[in-house]
Every structure is written in C-alpha cells, then in structure tokens.
VOMAR-247485 format. One record per residue: residue in one letter; z, y, x of N, C-alpha, C, CB in turn. Coordinates in steps of 0.001 Angstrom, whole numbers, plus 500000, padded with zeros to 6 digits. Glycine has a CB too. Layout:
BEGIN
DOLUM   rest       nw       nv       nu      caw      cav      cau       cw       cv       cu      cbw      cbv      cbu
DOLUM      A        Z        Y        X        Z        Y        X        Z        Y        X        Z        Y        X
...
***
This chain:
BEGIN
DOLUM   rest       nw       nv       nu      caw      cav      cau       cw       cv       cu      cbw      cbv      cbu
DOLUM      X   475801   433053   948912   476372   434052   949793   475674   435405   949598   476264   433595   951256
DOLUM      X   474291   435298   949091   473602   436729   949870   473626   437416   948040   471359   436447   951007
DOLUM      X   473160   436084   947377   473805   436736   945524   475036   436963   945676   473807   435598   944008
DOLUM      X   475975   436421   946072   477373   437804   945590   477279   438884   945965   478824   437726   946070
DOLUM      X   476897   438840   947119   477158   440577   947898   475929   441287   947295   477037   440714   950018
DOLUM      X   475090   440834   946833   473681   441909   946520   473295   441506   944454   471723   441111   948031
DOLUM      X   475215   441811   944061   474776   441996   942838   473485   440741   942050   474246   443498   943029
DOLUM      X   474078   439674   942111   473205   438511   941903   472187   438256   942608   472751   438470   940844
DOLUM      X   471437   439356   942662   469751   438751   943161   469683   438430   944674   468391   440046   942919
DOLUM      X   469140   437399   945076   469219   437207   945892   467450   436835   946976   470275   436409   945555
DOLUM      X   467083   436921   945577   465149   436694   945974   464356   438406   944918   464222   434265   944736
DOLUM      X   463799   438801   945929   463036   439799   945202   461430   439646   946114   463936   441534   945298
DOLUM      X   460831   440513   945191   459177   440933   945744   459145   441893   946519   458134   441390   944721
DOLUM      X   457877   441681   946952   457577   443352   947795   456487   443768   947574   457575   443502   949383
DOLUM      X   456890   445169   947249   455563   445942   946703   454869   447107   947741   456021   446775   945244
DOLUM      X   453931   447087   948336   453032   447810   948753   454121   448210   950582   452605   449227   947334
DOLUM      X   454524   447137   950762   455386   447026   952096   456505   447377   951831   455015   447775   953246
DOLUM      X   457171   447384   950547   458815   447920   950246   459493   446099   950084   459011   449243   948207
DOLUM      X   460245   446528   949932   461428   445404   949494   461772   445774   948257   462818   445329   950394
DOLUM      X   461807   445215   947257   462105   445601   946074   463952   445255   945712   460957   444799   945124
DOLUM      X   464361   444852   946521   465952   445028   946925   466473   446385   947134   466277   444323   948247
DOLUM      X   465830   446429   948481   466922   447516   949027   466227   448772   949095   467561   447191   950539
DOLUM      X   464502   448985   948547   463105   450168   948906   463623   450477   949992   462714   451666   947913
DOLUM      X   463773   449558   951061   463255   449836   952440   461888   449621   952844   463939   449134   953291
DOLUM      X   461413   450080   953859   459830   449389   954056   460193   448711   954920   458465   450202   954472
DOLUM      X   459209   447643   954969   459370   446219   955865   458037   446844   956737   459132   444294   954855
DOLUM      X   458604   446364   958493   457432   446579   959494   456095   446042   959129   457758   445963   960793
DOLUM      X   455450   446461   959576   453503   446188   958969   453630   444910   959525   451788   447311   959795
DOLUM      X   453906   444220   960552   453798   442945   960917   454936   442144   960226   453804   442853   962393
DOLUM      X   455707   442183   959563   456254   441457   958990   456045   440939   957455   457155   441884   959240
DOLUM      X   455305   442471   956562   454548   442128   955399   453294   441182   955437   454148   443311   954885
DOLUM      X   452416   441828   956979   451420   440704   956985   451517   439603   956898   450863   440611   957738
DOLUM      X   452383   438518   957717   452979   437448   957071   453673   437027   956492   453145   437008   957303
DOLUM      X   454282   437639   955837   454917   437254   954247   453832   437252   953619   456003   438273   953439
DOLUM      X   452306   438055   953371   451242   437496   952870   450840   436353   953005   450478   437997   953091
DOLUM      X   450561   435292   954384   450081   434601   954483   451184   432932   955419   448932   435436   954944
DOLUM      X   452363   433401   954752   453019   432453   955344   453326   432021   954319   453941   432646   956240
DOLUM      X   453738   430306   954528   454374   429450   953342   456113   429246   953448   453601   427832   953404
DOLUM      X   456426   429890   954884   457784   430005   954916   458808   431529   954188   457926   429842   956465
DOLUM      X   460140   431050   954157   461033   431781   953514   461312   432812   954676   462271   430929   952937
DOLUM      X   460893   434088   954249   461250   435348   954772   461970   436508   954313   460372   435752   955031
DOLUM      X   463102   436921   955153   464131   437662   954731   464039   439323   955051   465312   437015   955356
DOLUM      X   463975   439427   954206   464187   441417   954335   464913   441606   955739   465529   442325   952831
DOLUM      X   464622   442445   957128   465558   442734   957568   466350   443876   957758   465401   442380   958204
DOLUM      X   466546   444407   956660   467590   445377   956258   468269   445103   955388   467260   446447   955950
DOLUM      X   468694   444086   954172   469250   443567   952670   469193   441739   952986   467902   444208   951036
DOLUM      X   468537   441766   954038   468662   440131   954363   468399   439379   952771   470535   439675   955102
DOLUM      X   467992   439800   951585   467414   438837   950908   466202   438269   951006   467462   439108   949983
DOLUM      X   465835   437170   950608   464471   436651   950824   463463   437163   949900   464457   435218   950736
DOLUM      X   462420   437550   950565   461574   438338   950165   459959   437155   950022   461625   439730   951339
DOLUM      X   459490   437775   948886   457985   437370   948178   457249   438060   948044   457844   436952   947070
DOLUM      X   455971   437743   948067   454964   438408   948097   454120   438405   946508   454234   437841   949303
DOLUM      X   454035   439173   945633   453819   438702   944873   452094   439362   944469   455033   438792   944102
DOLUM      X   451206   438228   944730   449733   438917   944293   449583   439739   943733   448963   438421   943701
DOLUM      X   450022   439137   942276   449379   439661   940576   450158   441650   940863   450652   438219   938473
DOLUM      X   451310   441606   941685   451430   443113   941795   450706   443918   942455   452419   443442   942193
DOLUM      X   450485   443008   943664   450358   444378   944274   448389   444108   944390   451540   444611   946150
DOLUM      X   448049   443539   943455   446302   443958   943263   446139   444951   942365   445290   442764   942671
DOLUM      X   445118   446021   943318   444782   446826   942250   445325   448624   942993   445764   446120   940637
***
C-alpha cells in the first residue's frame, strides 16, 4: 500500500532527524526512539517506516 503511493520505497533512513522520504524533520522525541527501539516506526508526515541507520549518521 504505502510502496505504490510513495514511488516504490516504502522503508527509508533517517538522517540527522530528517526522514529520508519525505526531508521532513521528525519531532526530537520521536527520533530518540527510533534510536533505541526494536519496533517498526513510521514517519508521521510520508507514513513510511523509518530506520535508524548508525553507520550514517556517526561522525
């Protein structure tokens, strides 16, 4: 459902509190746990599910 409407992708990263979907910024409390949660969390502006991805955003 959320890959048709968003041009295939339907899982992206987030870089430095953006969404790499839609470069919205995600609220400071919502990046914090997407750092440290093991559950599936959705952008809420592009509603794709969003990751946190280490190896980017160190440094």
């Amino acid at each position: 459902m959320i890959k048709g409407r968003r041009n295939g992708i339907a899982v992206v990263s987030a870089r430095s509190a953006v969404c790499c979907g839609c470069n919205m910024n995600l609220p400071p409390q919502l990046y914090n746990e997407l750092q440290r949660s093991e559950e599936l969390i959705y952008c809420p502006n592009c509603n794709r599910i969003i990751y946190w991805d280490e190896d980017v955003n160190v440094g």
